[in-house]
N, C-alpha and C positions, 0 to 999 in steps of 0.2 A: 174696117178696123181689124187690127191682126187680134185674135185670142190668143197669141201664142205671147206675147208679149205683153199683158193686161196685167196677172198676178206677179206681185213683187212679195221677195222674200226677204222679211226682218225678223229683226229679234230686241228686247228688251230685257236689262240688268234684274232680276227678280231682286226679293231684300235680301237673299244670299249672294254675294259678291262674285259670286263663283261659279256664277249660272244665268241664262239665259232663257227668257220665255220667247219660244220660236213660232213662228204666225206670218199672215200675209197681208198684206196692202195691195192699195191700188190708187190709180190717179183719176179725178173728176177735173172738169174744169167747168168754170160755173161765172157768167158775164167778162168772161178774162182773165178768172182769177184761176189760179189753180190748188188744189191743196191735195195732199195724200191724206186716204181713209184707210181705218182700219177700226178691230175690236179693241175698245180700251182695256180689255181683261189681261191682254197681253204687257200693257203696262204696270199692270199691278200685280199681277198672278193670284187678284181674288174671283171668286165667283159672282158675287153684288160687287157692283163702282159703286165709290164716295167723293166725297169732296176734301176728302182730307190727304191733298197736295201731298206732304209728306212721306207718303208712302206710294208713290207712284215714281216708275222709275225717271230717270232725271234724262235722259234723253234714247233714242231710238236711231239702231244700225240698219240702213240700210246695204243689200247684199247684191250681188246678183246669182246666176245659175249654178256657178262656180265657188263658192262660198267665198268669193274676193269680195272685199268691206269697199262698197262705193261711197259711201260718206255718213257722216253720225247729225243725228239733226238734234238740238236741245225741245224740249218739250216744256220748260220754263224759262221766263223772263223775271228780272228783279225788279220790284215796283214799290216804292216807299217800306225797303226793307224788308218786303215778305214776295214771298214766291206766287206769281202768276203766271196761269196758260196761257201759253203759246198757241194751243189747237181751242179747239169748237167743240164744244160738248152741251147736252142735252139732259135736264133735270125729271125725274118723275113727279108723276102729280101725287103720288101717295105717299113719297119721303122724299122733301126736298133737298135732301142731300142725297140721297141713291141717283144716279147718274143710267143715263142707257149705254148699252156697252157698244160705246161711238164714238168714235173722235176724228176730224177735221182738224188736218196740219197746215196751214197755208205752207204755200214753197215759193222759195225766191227762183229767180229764171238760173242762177248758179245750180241750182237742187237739183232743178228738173234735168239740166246739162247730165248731172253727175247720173242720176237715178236712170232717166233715155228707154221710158216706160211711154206706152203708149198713154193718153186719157181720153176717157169719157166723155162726151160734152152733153151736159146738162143745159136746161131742162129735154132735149128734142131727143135723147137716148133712155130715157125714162119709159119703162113698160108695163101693162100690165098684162094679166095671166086667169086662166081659169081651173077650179078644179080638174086634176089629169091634163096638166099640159107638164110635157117635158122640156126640160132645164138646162143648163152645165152652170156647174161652178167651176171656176179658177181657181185654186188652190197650190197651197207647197207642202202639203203630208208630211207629220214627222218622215214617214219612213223612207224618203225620198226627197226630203228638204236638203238643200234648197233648190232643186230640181219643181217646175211648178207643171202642171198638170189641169187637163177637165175631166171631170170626171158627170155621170147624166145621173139625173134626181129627177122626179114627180112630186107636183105638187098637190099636196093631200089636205092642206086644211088652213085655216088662219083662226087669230084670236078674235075675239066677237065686235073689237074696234079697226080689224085689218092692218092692225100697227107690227103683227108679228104673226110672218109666213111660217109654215109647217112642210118640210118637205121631208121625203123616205129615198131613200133611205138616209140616216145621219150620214152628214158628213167624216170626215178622217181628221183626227187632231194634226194642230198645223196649218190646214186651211182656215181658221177662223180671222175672221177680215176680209177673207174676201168677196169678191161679187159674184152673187145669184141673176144669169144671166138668160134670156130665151133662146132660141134654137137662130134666132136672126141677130144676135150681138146687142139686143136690146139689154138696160138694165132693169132689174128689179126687185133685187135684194140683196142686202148685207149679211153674208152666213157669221156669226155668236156661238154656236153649240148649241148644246141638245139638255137631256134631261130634265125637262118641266115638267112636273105632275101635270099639269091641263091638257100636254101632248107627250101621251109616253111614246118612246119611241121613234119619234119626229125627230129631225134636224130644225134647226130654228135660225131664222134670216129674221133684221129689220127690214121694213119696206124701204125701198130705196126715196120714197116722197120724201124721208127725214133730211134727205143730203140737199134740201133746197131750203131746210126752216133753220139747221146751225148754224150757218156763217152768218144769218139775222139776230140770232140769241140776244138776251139781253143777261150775261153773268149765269147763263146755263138755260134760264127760263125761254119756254120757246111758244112762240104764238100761236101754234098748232092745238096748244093745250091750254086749260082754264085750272087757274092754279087757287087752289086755299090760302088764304095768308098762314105762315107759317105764327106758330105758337109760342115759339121762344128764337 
Protein backbone atom coordinates (compact mmCIF):
# COMPACT_ATOMS: atom_id res chain seq x y z
CA UNK A 1 0.00 0.00 0.00
CA UNK A 2 1.32 3.47 -1.08
CA UNK A 3 0.96 5.96 2.28
CA UNK A 4 1.55 8.49 -0.02
CA UNK A 5 -1.72 8.25 -1.50
CA UNK A 6 -4.09 7.17 1.45
CA UNK A 7 -5.10 10.83 2.84
CA UNK A 8 -7.57 12.68 0.77
CA UNK A 9 -8.27 16.17 1.13
CA UNK A 10 -11.89 17.79 1.45
CA UNK A 11 -13.76 20.13 2.59
CA UNK A 12 -17.43 20.91 3.53
CA UNK A 13 -20.00 24.18 3.22
CA UNK A 14 -20.08 25.29 7.15
CA UNK A 15 -23.69 27.25 7.78
CA UNK A 16 -21.85 30.30 6.66
CA UNK A 17 -22.02 30.25 2.82
CA UNK A 18 -18.83 31.53 2.61
CA UNK A 19 -16.66 29.10 4.10
CA UNK A 20 -15.41 25.87 4.06
CA UNK A 21 -14.57 23.38 6.92
CA UNK A 22 -11.25 21.67 5.52
CA UNK A 23 -10.36 18.04 6.76
CA UNK A 24 -9.24 14.63 5.51
CA UNK A 25 -10.65 11.38 4.38
CA UNK A 26 -9.79 8.33 3.32
CA UNK A 27 -11.00 5.03 1.46
CA UNK A 28 -11.87 1.48 3.11
CA UNK A 29 -13.10 -1.12 1.21
CA UNK A 30 -15.11 -3.65 3.04
CA UNK A 31 -16.69 -7.36 1.27
CA UNK A 32 -16.60 -5.20 -2.07
CA UNK A 33 -18.06 -2.41 -1.11
CA UNK A 34 -16.28 0.66 -0.88
CA UNK A 35 -17.02 3.98 1.04
CA UNK A 36 -14.91 7.22 1.92
CA UNK A 37 -14.55 7.87 5.95
CA UNK A 38 -14.10 10.66 7.54
CA UNK A 39 -14.88 13.02 10.89
CA UNK A 40 -18.53 14.06 10.78
CA UNK A 41 -17.40 17.28 12.62
CA UNK A 42 -16.21 18.51 9.29
CA UNK A 43 -19.79 18.39 8.10
CA UNK A 44 -21.15 20.40 10.66
CA UNK A 45 -18.46 22.54 12.10
CA UNK A 46 -19.85 21.38 15.69
CA UNK A 47 -18.02 19.97 18.39
CA UNK A 48 -20.99 17.16 19.59
CA UNK A 49 -22.79 15.46 16.10
CA UNK A 50 -26.53 15.22 16.15
CA UNK A 51 -29.16 13.97 14.23
CA UNK A 52 -30.48 16.97 13.20
CA UNK A 53 -29.87 16.61 9.32
CA UNK A 54 -30.56 20.02 8.89
CA UNK A 55 -27.69 21.56 9.92
CA UNK A 56 -25.25 19.40 8.29
CA UNK A 57 -23.63 20.51 5.30
CA UNK A 58 -25.54 19.22 2.13
CA UNK A 59 -22.79 17.63 0.29
CA UNK A 60 -18.81 17.13 0.37
CA UNK A 61 -15.76 18.49 -2.11
CA UNK A 62 -13.54 16.17 -2.82
CA UNK A 63 -9.91 17.67 -3.78
CA UNK A 64 -6.78 16.46 -4.74
CA UNK A 65 -2.96 17.89 -3.94
CA UNK A 66 -3.38 20.70 -6.06
CA UNK A 67 -6.56 22.09 -4.70
CA UNK A 68 -8.42 21.11 -8.29
CA UNK A 69 -12.08 20.08 -7.17
CA UNK A 70 -12.24 16.28 -8.36
CA UNK A 71 -15.91 15.97 -7.69
CA UNK A 72 -18.66 16.96 -4.94
CA UNK A 73 -20.63 13.91 -3.49
CA UNK A 74 -24.25 14.77 -1.87
CA UNK A 75 -24.36 13.57 1.63
CA UNK A 76 -28.34 13.29 1.44
CA UNK A 77 -30.98 11.54 -0.46
CA UNK A 78 -34.89 12.62 -0.44
CA UNK A 79 -37.09 9.88 1.06
CA UNK A 80 -40.92 10.67 1.57
CA UNK A 81 -40.30 14.31 1.55
CA UNK A 82 -37.54 14.63 4.36
CA UNK A 83 -33.98 14.46 4.00
CA UNK A 84 -31.96 11.08 4.61
CA UNK A 85 -28.29 9.90 4.80
CA UNK A 86 -26.49 8.84 2.34
CA UNK A 87 -23.40 7.76 4.69
CA UNK A 88 -23.27 5.40 7.89
CA UNK A 89 -23.13 6.83 11.13
CA UNK A 90 -23.06 5.64 14.52
CA UNK A 91 -25.37 6.75 17.70
CA UNK A 92 -24.19 6.96 21.38
CA UNK A 93 -25.46 4.94 24.10
CA UNK A 94 -25.95 8.04 26.48
CA UNK A 95 -27.78 10.37 23.92
CA UNK A 96 -29.35 8.87 21.23
CA UNK A 97 -29.25 11.56 19.14
CA UNK A 98 -25.33 12.52 19.72
CA UNK A 99 -23.68 10.69 16.98
CA UNK A 100 -19.64 9.65 17.00
CA UNK A 101 -17.67 11.81 15.01
CA UNK A 102 -17.85 9.12 11.86
CA UNK A 103 -19.22 8.73 8.92
CA UNK A 104 -19.18 6.15 6.15
CA UNK A 105 -19.97 7.38 2.44
CA UNK A 106 -20.49 4.44 0.19
CA UNK A 107 -18.96 5.43 -3.52
CA UNK A 108 -20.18 4.37 -6.76
CA UNK A 109 -17.15 2.93 -9.06
CA UNK A 110 -17.61 6.56 -10.99
CA UNK A 111 -16.36 8.23 -7.43
CA UNK A 112 -13.72 6.04 -6.90
CA UNK A 113 -12.57 6.76 -10.85
CA UNK A 114 -12.76 10.51 -9.94
CA UNK A 115 -11.28 10.43 -6.21
CA UNK A 116 -7.94 7.52 -7.63
CA UNK A 117 -7.10 7.12 -3.78
CA UNK A 118 -5.71 4.12 -2.75
CA UNK A 119 -8.16 1.88 -0.01
CA UNK A 120 -7.76 -0.04 2.79
CA UNK A 121 -9.29 -3.33 2.71
CA UNK A 122 -10.95 -4.42 5.65
CA UNK A 123 -11.25 -6.51 7.80
CA UNK A 124 -7.29 -8.02 7.11
CA UNK A 125 -5.72 -4.42 7.43
CA UNK A 126 -7.24 -3.88 10.86
CA UNK A 127 -4.36 -3.43 13.70
CA UNK A 128 -3.78 -3.47 16.86
CA UNK A 129 -1.26 -1.54 19.17
CA UNK A 130 0.22 -1.37 22.53
CA UNK A 131 1.03 1.26 24.92
CA UNK A 132 4.42 3.31 23.35
CA UNK A 133 4.16 2.03 20.04
CA UNK A 134 4.80 4.37 17.38
CA UNK A 135 2.32 5.53 14.70
CA UNK A 136 1.84 7.97 11.49
CA UNK A 137 -1.13 9.45 10.63
CA UNK A 138 -2.02 10.72 7.28
CA UNK A 139 -3.23 13.92 7.37
CA UNK A 140 -3.84 17.51 5.16
CA UNK A 141 -2.84 20.25 7.96
CA UNK A 142 -4.46 23.49 7.60
CA UNK A 143 -1.11 24.88 7.05
CA UNK A 144 -0.42 22.94 4.13
CA UNK A 145 -3.71 21.66 2.96
CA UNK A 146 -4.28 20.46 0.74
CA UNK A 147 -0.98 19.17 0.35
CA UNK A 148 -1.31 15.61 2.72
CA UNK A 149 1.40 14.57 4.96
CA UNK A 150 2.70 11.70 7.94
CA UNK A 151 3.51 12.99 10.41
CA UNK A 152 4.75 10.16 13.87
CA UNK A 153 2.55 9.94 17.23
CA UNK A 154 2.81 7.51 20.32
CA UNK A 155 0.39 5.92 21.60
CA UNK A 156 -0.21 6.90 25.32
CA UNK A 157 -3.49 5.66 26.51
CA UNK A 158 -7.16 4.76 25.66
CA UNK A 159 -10.71 5.19 27.29
CA UNK A 160 -11.48 2.39 29.81
CA UNK A 161 -14.00 0.67 26.87
CA UNK A 162 -10.79 0.99 24.18
CA UNK A 163 -13.49 2.63 21.91
CA UNK A 164 -11.21 5.87 22.04
CA UNK A 165 -7.21 5.91 21.43
CA UNK A 166 -5.01 8.65 23.02
CA UNK A 167 -2.10 9.59 21.18
CA UNK A 168 0.82 12.67 21.79
CA UNK A 169 1.37 14.47 20.60
CA UNK A 170 -2.10 16.10 19.24
CA UNK A 171 -2.64 16.07 16.00
CA UNK A 172 -2.44 19.55 13.48
CA UNK A 173 -5.99 20.79 12.55
CA UNK A 174 -7.00 19.62 9.03
CA UNK A 175 -6.01 16.15 9.55
CA UNK A 176 -9.10 15.24 11.38
CA UNK A 177 -10.48 12.25 9.35
CA UNK A 178 -7.95 10.81 8.92
CA UNK A 179 -6.34 7.31 9.57
CA UNK A 180 -4.09 6.35 12.58
CA UNK A 181 -1.83 4.04 10.99
CA UNK A 182 1.24 1.47 12.50
CA UNK A 183 4.58 1.66 11.27
CA UNK A 184 3.62 -1.43 8.80
CA UNK A 185 0.52 0.24 6.90
CA UNK A 186 -1.72 -1.44 9.20
CA UNK A 187 -4.95 0.49 10.34
CA UNK A 188 -6.10 1.41 13.66
CA UNK A 189 -7.52 4.50 14.14
CA UNK A 190 -9.63 7.37 13.08
CA UNK A 191 -7.95 10.80 14.23
CA UNK A 192 -11.36 13.35 15.75
CA UNK A 193 -9.21 15.90 17.66
CA UNK A 194 -8.05 16.57 20.85
CA UNK A 195 -9.25 18.44 24.05
CA UNK A 196 -11.16 15.92 26.42
CA UNK A 197 -11.01 16.57 29.97
CA UNK A 198 -10.35 12.50 30.57
CA UNK A 199 -7.07 13.11 28.26
CA UNK A 200 -5.69 16.46 28.49
CA UNK A 201 -3.37 16.91 26.13
CA UNK A 202 -3.89 13.75 24.03
CA UNK A 203 -4.87 13.50 20.35
CA UNK A 204 -7.83 11.46 20.08
CA UNK A 205 -8.61 8.66 17.21
CA UNK A 206 -11.84 6.28 17.12
CA UNK A 207 -10.64 2.71 16.98
CA UNK A 208 -10.71 1.67 13.75
CA UNK A 209 -13.04 -1.84 14.87
CA UNK A 210 -15.95 0.91 14.31
CA UNK A 211 -15.38 0.85 10.42
CA UNK A 212 -16.79 -2.75 10.43
CA UNK A 213 -20.16 -2.29 12.73
CA UNK A 214 -21.61 1.10 10.29
CA UNK A 215 -22.35 -0.02 7.21
CA UNK A 216 -24.41 -2.90 9.66
CA UNK A 217 -26.28 0.08 11.47
CA UNK A 218 -29.73 -0.06 11.89
CA UNK A 219 -30.85 4.14 11.63
CA UNK A 220 -27.49 4.83 13.51
CA UNK A 221 -27.92 2.17 16.25
CA UNK A 222 -24.95 -0.17 16.23
CA UNK A 223 -24.66 -3.72 17.59
CA UNK A 224 -21.38 -3.24 19.13
CA UNK A 225 -23.42 -1.29 21.83
CA UNK A 226 -26.50 -1.93 24.21
CA UNK A 227 -28.72 0.77 23.84
CA UNK A 228 -31.57 2.10 26.52
CA UNK A 229 -34.80 2.68 25.05
CA UNK A 230 -35.01 6.07 24.39
CA UNK A 231 -37.56 8.19 26.70
CA UNK A 232 -39.41 10.39 24.39
Amino acid sequence: MNLDNIAIPLAAATPNPDELMAGTGFLVEISGHSYLTTAAHILTGALAQRDHWSSWSKEINIYDGHKNLLTRISLFTEKEGAQSPAFHYGRTTDDHHRLLDLIMLPLTDRQLKEIKSDRIPLPESLATSQIGDSLLLAGCPRDSWPQSTETEHTLIGASPDHLVLHIAPEAQEGSSGGPLLTRSGKLLGINYGADNPLAPGAGLALTAAFLRELPQSNDGYLECFTYEKPTN
